[in-house]
Backbone as ProteinMPNN parsed JSONL, in Angstrom:
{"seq_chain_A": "XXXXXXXXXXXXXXXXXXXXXXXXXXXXXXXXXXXXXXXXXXXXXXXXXXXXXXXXXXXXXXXXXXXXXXXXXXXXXXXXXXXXXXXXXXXXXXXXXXXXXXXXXXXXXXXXXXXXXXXXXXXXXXXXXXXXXXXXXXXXXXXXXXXXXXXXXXXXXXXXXXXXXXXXXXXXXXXXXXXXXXXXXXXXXXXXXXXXXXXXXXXXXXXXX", "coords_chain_A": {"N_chain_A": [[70.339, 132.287, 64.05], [70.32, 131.582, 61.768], [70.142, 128.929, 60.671], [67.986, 128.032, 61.964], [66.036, 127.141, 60.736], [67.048, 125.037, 59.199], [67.253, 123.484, 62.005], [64.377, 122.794, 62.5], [63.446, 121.686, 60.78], [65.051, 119.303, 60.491], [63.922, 118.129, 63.391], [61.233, 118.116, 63.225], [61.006, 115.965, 60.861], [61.976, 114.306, 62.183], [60.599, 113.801, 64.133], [58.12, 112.842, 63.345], [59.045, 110.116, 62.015], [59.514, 109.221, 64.957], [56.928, 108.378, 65.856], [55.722, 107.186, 64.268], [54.539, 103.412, 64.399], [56.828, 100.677, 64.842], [59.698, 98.303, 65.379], [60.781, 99.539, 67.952], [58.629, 100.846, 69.373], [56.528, 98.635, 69.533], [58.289, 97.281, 71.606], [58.313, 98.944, 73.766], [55.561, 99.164, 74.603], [55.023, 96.745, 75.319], [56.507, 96.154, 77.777], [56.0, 98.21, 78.823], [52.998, 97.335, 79.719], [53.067, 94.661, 80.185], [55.552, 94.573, 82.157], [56.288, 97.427, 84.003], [55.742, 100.763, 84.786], [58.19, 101.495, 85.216], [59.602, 99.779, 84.079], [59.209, 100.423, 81.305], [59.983, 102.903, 80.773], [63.133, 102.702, 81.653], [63.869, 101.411, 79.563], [62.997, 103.202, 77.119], [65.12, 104.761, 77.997], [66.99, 103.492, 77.089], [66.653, 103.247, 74.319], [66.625, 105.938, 73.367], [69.284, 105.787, 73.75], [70.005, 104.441, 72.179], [69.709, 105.273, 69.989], [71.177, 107.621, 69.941], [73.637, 106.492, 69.135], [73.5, 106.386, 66.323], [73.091, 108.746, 65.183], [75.217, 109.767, 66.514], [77.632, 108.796, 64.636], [76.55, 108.588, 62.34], [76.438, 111.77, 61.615], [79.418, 112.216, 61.732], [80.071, 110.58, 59.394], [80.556, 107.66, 59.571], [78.226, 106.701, 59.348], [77.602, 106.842, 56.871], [79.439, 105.283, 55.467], [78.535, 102.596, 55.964], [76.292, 102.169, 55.128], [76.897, 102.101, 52.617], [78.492, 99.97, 52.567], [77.866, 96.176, 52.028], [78.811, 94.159, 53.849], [78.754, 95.115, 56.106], [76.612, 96.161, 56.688], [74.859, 94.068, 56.533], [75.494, 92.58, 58.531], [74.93, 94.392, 61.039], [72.514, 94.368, 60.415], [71.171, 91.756, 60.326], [71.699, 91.026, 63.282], [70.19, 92.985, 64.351], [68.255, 91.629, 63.437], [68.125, 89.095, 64.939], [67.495, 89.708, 66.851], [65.014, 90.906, 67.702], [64.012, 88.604, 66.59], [64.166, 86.932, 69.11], [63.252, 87.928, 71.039], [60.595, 88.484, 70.376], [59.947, 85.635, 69.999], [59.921, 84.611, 73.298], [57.788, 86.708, 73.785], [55.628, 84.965, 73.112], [55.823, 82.952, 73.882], [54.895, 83.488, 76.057], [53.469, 82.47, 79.741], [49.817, 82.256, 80.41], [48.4, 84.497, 82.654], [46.849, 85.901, 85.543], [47.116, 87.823, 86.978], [46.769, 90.581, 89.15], [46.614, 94.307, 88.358], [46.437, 97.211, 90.314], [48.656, 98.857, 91.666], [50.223, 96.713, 92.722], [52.898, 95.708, 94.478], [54.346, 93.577, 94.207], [54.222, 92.94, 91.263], [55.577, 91.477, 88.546], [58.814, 92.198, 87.262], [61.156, 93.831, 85.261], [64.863, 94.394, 85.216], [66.454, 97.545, 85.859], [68.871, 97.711, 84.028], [68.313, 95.268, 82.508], [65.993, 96.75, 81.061], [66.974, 98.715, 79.663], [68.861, 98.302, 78.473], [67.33, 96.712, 76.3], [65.939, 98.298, 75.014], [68.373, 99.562, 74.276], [69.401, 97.971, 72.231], [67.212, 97.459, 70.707], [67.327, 100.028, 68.994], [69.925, 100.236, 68.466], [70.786, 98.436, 66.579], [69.837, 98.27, 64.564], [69.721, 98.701, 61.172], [68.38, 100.582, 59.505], [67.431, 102.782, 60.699], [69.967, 103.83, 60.573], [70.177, 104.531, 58.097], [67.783, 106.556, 57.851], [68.887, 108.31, 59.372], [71.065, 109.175, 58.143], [69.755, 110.284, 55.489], [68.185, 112.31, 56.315], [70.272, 114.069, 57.035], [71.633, 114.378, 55.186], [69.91, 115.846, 53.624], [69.65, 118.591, 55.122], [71.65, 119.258, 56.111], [74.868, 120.742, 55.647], [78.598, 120.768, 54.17], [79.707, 123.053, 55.8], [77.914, 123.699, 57.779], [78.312, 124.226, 61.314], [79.739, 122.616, 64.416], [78.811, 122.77, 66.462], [75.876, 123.458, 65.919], [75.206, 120.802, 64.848], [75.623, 119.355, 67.163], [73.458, 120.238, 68.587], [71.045, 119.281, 66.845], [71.577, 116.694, 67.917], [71.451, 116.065, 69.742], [68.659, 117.345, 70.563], [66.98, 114.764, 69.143], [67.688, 112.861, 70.195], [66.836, 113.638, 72.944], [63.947, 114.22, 72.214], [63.593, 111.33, 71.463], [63.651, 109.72, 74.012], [61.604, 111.381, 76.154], [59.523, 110.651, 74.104], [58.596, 107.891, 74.385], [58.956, 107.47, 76.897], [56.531, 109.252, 77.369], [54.674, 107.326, 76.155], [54.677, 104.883, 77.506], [54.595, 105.659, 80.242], [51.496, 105.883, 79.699], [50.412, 103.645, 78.77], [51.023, 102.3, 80.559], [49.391, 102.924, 83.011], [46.836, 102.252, 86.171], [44.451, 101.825, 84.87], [44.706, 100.859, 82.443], [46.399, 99.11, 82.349], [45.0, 97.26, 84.651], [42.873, 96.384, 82.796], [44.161, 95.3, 80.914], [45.416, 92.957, 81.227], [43.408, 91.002, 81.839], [43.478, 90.058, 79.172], [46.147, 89.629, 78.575], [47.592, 87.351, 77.908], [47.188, 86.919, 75.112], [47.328, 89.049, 73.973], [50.34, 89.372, 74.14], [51.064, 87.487, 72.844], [50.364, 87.738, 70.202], [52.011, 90.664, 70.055], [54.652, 89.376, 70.171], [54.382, 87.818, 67.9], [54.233, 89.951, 66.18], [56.717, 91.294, 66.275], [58.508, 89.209, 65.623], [57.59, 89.179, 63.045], [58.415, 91.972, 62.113], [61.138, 91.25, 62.347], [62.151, 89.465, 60.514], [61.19, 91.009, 58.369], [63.403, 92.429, 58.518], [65.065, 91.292, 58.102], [65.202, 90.182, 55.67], [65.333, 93.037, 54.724], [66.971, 95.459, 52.4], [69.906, 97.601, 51.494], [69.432, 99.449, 49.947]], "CA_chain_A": [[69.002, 132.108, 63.479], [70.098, 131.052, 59.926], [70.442, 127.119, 60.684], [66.68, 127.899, 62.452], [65.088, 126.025, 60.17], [67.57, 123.656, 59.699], [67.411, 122.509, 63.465], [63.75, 122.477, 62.698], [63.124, 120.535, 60.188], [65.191, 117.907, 61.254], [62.827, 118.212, 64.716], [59.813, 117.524, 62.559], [61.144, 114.943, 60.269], [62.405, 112.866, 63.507], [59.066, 113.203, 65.405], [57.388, 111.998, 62.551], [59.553, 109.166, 62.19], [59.52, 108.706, 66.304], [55.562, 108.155, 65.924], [55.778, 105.844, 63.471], [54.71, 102.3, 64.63], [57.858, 100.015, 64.693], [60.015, 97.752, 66.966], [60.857, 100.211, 69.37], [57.163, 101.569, 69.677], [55.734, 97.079, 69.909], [58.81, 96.641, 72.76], [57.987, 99.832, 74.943], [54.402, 98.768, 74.452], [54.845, 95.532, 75.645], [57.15, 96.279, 78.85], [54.902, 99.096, 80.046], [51.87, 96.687, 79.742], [53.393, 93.584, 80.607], [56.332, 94.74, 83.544], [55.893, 98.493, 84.876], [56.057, 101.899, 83.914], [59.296, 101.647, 85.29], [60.67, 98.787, 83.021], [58.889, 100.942, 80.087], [61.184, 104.603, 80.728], [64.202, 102.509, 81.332], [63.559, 101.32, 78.317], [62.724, 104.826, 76.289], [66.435, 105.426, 78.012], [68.056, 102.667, 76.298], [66.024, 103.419, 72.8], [67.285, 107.044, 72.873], [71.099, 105.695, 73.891], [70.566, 103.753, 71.123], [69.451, 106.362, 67.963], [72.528, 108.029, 69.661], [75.307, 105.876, 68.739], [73.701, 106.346, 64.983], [73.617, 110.296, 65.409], [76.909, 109.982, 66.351], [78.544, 107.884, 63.651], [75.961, 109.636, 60.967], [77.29, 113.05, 61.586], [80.97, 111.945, 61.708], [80.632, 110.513, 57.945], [80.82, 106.121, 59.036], [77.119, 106.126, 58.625], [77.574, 106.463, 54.952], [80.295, 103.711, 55.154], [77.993, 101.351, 56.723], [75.245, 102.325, 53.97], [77.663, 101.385, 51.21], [79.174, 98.604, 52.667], [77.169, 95.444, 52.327], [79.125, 93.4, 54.872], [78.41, 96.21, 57.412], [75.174, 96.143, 56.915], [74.089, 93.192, 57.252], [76.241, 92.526, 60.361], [74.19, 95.049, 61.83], [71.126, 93.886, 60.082], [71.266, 90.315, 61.254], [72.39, 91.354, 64.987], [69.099, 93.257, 64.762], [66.914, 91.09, 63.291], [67.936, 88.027, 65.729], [67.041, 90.652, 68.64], [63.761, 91.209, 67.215], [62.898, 87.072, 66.774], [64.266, 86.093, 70.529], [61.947, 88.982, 71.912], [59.278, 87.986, 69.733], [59.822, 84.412, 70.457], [59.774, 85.046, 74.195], [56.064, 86.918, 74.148], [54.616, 83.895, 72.48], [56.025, 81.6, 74.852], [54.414, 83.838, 78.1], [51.853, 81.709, 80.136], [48.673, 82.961, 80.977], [48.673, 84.959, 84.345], [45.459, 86.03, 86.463], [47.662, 89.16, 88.489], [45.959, 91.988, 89.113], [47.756, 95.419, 89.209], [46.445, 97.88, 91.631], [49.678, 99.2, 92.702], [50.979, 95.478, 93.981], [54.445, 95.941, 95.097], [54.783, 91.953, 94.11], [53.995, 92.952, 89.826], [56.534, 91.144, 88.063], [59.541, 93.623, 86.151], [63.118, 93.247, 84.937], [65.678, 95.305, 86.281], [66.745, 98.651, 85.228], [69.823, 97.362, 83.284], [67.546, 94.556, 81.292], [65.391, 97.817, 80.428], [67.155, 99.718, 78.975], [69.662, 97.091, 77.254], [66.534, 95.476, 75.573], [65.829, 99.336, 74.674], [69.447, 99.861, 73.199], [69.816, 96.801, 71.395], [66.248, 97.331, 69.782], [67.844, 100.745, 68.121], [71.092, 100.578, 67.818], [71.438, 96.939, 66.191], [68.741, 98.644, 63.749], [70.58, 99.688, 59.889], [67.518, 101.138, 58.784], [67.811, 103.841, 61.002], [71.11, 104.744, 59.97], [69.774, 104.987, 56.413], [67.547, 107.74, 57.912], [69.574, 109.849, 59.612], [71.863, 110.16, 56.72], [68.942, 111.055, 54.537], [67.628, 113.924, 56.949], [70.887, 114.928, 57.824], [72.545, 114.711, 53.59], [68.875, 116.863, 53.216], [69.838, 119.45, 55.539], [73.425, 119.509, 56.895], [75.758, 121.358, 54.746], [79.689, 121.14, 54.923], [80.063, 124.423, 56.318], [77.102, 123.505, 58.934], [78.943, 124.155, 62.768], [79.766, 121.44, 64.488], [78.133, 122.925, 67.961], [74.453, 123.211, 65.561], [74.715, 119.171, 64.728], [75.584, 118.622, 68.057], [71.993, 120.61, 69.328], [70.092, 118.179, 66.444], [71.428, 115.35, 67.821], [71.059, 116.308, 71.65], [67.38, 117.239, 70.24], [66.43, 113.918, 68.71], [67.743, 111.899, 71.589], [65.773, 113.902, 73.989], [62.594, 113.749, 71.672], [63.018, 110.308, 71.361], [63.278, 109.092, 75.356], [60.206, 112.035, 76.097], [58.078, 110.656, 73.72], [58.461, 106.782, 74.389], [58.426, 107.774, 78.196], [54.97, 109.236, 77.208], [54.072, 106.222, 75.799], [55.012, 104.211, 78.418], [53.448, 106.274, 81.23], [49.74, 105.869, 79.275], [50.188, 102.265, 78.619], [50.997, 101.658, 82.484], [48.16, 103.573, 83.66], [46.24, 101.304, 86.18], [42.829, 101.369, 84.518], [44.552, 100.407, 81.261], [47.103, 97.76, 82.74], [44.389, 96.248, 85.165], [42.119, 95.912, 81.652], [45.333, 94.331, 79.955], [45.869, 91.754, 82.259], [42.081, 89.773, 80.854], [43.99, 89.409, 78.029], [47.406, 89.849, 78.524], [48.333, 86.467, 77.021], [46.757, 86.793, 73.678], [48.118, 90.268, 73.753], [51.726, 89.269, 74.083], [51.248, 86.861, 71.409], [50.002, 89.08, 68.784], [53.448, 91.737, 70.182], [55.676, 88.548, 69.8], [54.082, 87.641, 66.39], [54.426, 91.451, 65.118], [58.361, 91.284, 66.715], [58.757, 88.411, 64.795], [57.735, 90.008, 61.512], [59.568, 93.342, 61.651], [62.206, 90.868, 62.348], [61.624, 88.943, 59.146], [61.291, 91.818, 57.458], [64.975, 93.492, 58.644], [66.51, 90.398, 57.858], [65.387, 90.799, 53.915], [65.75, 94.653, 54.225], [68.362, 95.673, 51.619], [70.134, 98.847, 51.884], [69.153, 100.193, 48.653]], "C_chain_A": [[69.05, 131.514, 62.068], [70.482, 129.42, 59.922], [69.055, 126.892, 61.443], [65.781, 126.426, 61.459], [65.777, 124.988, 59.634], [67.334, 122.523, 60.519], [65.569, 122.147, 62.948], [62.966, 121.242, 61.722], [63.751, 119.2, 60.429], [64.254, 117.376, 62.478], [61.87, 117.565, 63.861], [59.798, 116.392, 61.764], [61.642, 113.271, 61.398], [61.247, 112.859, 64.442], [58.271, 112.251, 64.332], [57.889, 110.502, 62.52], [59.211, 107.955, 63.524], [57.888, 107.734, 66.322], [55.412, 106.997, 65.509], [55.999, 104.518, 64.001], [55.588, 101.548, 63.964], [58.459, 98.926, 65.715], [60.018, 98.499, 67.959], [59.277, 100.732, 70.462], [56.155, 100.09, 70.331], [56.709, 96.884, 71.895], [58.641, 97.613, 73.852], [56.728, 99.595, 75.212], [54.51, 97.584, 75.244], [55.603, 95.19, 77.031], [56.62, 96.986, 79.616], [53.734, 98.271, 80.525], [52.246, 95.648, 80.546], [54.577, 93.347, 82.098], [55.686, 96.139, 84.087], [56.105, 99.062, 83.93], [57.881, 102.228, 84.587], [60.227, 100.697, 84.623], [60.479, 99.978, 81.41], [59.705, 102.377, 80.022], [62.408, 104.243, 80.692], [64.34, 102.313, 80.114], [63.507, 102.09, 77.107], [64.379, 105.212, 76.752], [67.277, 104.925, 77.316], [67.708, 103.132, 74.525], [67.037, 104.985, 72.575], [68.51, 106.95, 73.108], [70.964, 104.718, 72.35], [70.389, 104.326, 69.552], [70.473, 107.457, 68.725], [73.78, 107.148, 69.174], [74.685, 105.808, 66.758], [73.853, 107.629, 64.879], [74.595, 110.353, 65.519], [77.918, 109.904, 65.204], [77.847, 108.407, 62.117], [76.801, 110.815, 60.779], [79.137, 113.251, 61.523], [81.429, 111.661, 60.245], [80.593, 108.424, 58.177], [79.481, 105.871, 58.821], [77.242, 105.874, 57.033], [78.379, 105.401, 54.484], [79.528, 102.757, 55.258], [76.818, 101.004, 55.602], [75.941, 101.533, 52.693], [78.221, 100.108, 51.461], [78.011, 97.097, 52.778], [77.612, 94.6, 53.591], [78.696, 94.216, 56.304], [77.215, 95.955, 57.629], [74.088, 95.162, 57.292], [74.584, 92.505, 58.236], [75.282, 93.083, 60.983], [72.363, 94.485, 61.882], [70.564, 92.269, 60.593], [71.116, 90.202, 62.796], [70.416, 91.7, 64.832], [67.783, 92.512, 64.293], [66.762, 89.868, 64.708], [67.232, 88.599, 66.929], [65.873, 90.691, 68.635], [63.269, 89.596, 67.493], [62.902, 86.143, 68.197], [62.942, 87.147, 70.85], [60.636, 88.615, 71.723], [59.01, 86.331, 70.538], [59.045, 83.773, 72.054], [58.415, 85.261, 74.606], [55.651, 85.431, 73.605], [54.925, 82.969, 73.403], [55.839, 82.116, 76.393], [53.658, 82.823, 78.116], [50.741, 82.685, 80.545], [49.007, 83.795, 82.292], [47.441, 85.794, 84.375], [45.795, 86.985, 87.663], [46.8, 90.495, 87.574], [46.755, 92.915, 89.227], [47.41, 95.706, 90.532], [47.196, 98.048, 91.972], [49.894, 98.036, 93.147], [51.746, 95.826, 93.552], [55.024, 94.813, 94.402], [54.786, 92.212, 92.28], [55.104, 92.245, 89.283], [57.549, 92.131, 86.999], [60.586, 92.913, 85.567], [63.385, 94.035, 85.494], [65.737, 96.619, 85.267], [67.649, 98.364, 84.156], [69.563, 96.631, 82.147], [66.752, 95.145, 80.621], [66.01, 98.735, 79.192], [68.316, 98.97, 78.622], [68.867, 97.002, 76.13], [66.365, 97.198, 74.399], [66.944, 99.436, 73.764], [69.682, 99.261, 72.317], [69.072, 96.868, 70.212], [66.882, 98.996, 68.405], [68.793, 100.791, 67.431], [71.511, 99.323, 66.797], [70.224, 97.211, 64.463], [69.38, 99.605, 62.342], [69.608, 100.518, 59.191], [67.336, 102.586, 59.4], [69.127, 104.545, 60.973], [70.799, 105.309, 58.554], [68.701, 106.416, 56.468], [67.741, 108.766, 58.293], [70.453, 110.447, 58.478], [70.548, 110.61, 55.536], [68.338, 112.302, 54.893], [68.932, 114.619, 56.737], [71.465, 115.356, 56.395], [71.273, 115.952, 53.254], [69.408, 117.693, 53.953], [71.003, 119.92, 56.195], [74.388, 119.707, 55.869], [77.57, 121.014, 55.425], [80.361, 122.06, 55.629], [78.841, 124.851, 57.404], [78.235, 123.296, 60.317], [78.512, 123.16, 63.384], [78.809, 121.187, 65.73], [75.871, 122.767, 67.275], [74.211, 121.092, 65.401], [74.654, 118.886, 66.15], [73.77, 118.518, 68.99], [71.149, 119.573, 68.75], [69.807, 117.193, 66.932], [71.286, 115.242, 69.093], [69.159, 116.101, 71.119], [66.979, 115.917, 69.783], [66.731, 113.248, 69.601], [66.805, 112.045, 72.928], [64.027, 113.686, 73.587], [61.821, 112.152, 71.825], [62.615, 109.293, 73.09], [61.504, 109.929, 75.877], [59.338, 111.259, 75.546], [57.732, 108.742, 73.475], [58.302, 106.825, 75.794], [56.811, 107.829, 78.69], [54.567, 108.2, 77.472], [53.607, 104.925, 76.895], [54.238, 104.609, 79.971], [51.948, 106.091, 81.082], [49.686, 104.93, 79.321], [50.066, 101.726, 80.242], [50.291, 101.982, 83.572], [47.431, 102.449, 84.166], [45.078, 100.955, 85.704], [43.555, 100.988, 83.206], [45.353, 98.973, 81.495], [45.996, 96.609, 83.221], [42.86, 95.172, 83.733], [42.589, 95.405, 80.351], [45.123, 93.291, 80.225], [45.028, 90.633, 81.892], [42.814, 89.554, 80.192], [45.255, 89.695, 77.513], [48.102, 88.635, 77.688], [48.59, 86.529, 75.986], [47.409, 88.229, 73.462], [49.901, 89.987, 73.254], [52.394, 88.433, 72.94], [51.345, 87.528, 70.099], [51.487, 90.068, 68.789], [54.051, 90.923, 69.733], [55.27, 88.065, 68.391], [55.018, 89.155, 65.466], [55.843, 91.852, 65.205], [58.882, 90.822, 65.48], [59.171, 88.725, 63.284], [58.579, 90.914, 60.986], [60.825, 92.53, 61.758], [62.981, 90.03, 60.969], [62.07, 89.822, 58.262], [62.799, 92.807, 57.526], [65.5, 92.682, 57.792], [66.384, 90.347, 56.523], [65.267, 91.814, 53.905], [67.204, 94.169, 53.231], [68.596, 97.272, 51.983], [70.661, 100.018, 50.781], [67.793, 100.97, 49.025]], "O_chain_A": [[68.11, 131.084, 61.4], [71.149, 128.917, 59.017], [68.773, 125.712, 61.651], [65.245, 125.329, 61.617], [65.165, 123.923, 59.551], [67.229, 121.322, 60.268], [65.401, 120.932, 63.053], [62.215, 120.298, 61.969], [63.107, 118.158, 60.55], [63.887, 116.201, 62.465], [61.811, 116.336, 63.89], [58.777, 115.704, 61.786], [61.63, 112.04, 61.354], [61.031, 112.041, 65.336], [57.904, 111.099, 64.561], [57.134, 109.66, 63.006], [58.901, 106.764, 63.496], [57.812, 106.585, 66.757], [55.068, 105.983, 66.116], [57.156, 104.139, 64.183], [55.507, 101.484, 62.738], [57.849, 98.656, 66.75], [59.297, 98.229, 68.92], [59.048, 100.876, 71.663], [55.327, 100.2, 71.236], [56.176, 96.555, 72.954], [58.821, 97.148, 74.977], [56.551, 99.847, 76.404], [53.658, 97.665, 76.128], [55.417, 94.064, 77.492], [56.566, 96.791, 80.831], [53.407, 98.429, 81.701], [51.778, 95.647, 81.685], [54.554, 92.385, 82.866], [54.577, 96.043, 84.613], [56.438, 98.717, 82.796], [58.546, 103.214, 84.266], [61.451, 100.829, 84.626], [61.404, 100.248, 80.644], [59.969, 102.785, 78.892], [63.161, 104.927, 80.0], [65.013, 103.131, 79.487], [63.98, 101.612, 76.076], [64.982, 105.933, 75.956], [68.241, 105.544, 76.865], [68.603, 103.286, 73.694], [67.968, 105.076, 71.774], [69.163, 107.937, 72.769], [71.926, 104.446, 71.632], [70.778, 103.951, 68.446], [70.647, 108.407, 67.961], [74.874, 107.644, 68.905], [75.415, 105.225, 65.957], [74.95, 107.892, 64.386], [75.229, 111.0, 64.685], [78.789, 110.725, 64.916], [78.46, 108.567, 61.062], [77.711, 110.884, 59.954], [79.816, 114.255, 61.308], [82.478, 112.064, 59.743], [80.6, 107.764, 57.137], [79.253, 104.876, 58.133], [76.999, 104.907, 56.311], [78.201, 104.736, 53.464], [79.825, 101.818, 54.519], [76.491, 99.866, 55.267], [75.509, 100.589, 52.032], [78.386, 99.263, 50.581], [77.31, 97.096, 53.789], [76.715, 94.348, 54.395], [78.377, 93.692, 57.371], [76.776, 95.546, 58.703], [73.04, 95.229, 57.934], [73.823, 91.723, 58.805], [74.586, 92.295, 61.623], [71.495, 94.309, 62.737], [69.526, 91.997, 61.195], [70.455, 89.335, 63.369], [69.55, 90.877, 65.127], [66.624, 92.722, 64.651], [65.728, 89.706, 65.357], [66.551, 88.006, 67.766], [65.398, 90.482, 69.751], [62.416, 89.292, 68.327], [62.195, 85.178, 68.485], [61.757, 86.815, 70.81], [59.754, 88.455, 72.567], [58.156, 86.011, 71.365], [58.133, 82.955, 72.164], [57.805, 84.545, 75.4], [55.125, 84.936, 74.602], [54.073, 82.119, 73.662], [56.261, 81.644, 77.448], [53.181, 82.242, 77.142], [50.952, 83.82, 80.973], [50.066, 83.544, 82.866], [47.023, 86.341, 83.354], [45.254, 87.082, 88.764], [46.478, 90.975, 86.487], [47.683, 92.775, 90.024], [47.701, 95.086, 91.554], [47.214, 97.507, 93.078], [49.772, 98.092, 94.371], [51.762, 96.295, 92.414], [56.166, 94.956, 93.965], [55.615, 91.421, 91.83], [56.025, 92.702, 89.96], [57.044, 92.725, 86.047], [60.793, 91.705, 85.443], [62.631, 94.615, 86.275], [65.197, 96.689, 84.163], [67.215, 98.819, 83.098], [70.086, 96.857, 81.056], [66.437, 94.609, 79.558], [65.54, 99.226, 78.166], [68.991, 99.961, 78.345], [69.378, 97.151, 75.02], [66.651, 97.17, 73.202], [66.709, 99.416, 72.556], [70.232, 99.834, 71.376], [69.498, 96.607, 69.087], [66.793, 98.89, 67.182], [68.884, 101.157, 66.259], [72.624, 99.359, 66.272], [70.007, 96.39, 63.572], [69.51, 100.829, 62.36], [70.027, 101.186, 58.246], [67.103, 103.522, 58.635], [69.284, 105.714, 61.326], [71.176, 106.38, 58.08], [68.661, 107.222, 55.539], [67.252, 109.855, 57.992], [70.571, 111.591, 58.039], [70.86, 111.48, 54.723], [68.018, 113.189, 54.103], [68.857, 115.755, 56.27], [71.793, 116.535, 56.265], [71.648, 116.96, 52.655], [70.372, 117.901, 53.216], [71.114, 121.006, 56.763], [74.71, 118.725, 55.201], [77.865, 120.992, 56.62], [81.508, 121.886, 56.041], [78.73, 125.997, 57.839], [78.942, 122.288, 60.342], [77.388, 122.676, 63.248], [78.235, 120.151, 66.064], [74.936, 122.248, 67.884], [73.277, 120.39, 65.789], [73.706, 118.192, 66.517], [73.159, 117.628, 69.582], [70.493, 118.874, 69.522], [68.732, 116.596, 66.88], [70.95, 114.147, 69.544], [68.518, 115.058, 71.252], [65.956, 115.872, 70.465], [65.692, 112.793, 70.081], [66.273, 111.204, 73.652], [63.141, 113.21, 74.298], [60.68, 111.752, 72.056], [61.692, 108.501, 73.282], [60.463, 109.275, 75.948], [58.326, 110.995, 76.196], [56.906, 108.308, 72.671], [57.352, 106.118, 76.131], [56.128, 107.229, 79.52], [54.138, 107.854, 78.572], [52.559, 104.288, 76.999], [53.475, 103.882, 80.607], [51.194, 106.119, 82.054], [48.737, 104.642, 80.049], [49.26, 101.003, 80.828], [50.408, 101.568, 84.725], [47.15, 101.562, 83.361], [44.588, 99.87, 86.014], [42.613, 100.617, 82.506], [45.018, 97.923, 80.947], [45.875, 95.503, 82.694], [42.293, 94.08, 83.749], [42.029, 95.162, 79.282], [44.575, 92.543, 79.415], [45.493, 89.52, 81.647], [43.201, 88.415, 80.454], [45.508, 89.953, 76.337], [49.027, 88.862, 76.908], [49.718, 86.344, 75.529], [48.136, 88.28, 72.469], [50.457, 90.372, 72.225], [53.48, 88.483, 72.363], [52.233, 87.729, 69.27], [52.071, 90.246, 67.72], [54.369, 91.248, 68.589], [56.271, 87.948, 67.684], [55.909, 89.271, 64.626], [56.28, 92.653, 64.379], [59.443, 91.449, 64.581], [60.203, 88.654, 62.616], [59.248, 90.892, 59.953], [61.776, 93.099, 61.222], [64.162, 90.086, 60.63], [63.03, 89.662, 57.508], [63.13, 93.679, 56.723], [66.242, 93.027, 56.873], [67.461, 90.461, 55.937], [64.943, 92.096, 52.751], [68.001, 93.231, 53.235], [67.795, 98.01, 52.558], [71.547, 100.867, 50.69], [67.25, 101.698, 48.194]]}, "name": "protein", "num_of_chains": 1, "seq": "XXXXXXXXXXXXXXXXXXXXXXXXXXXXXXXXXXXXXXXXXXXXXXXXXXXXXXXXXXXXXXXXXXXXXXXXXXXXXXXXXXXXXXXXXXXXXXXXXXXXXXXXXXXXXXXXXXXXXXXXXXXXXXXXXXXXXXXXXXXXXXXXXXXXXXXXXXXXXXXXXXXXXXXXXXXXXXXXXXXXXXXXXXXXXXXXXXXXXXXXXXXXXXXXX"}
């Protein structure tokens, strides 16, 4: 019980975070709407494989290398911005389309594997979320914190984060909200691939100060 509020404040400081409109929140948005609710969960699987491989490498001690190192960083930072301006690029260059959902069988998707890639790539290629796990975790993880309690945090934030992009993904793909996408699915995808674009923009002059 005496790391209780440990585990929990990390919980609360990573939902908050999770909520927080970003890439991951525009590209699950834009796969539930635009392929299925089954491109949009693979997807939430790849996002939470991918804020594990910074949980991992946070709690081990190379996040803080990667923080200090400029060459690291913007390796990573680059990787993730280019990911961000093809994706972006991509929506802006859909064509119109005039499909209806209703449950057709025929909807256009990706596969499971292009789901939850596009998902991992969008987190893990992402240095700005390494900069916040080491700031939750330097706030509340002591050296004499057990190694089995980090492991529960970081089980917990992985599961938080697929759950609550799953959500997301399930509401967006709802057919009364898909079949009332679809009017204006073009101009939609534009506006996602614009706002890609930007956060992509904006990684690629992040600093990691």
């Amino acid at each position: 019980m005496m790391y209780l509020s440990a585990i929990l404040t990390v919980a609360l400081l990573h939902f908050l975070a999770v909520m927080s409109p970003g890439p991951d929140f525009i590209m699950i948005s834009r796969n539930a709407l635009v392929y299925s609710r089954r491109s949009g969960v693979y997807a939430a699987i790849g996002l939470a494989l991918g804020i594990s491989v910074h949980i991992t490498y946070s709690l081990v001690g190379i996040g803080l290398i990667i923080s200090r190192s400029l060459i690291l960083f913007s390796f990573l930072k680059f990787i993730g911005a280019g990911y961000l301006l093809y994706i972006g690029y991509k929506a802006i260059r859909s064509k119109p389309s005039h499909h209806v959902v209703n449950n057709d069988p025929q909807q256009k998707h990706i596969t499971k594997f292009e789901a939850i890639r596009m998902g991992f790539i969008t987190n893990a290629t992402n240095p700005k979320v390494t900069l916040f796990f080491l700031s939750i975790f330097t706030l509340v993880i002591k050296p004499t914190t057990p190694f089995f309690i980090k492991l529960i945090m970081g089980a917990e934030m992985a599961l938080v984060t697929f759950l609550w992009f799953a959500f997301v993904a399930t509401i967006l793909s709802h057919n009364l909200i898909r079949n009332r996408f679809v009017k204006v699915q073009h101009y939609v995808e534009r506006v996602m691939g614009v706002l890609l674009i930007a956060l992509g923009i904006k990684l690629a002059l992040s600093t990691n100060k």
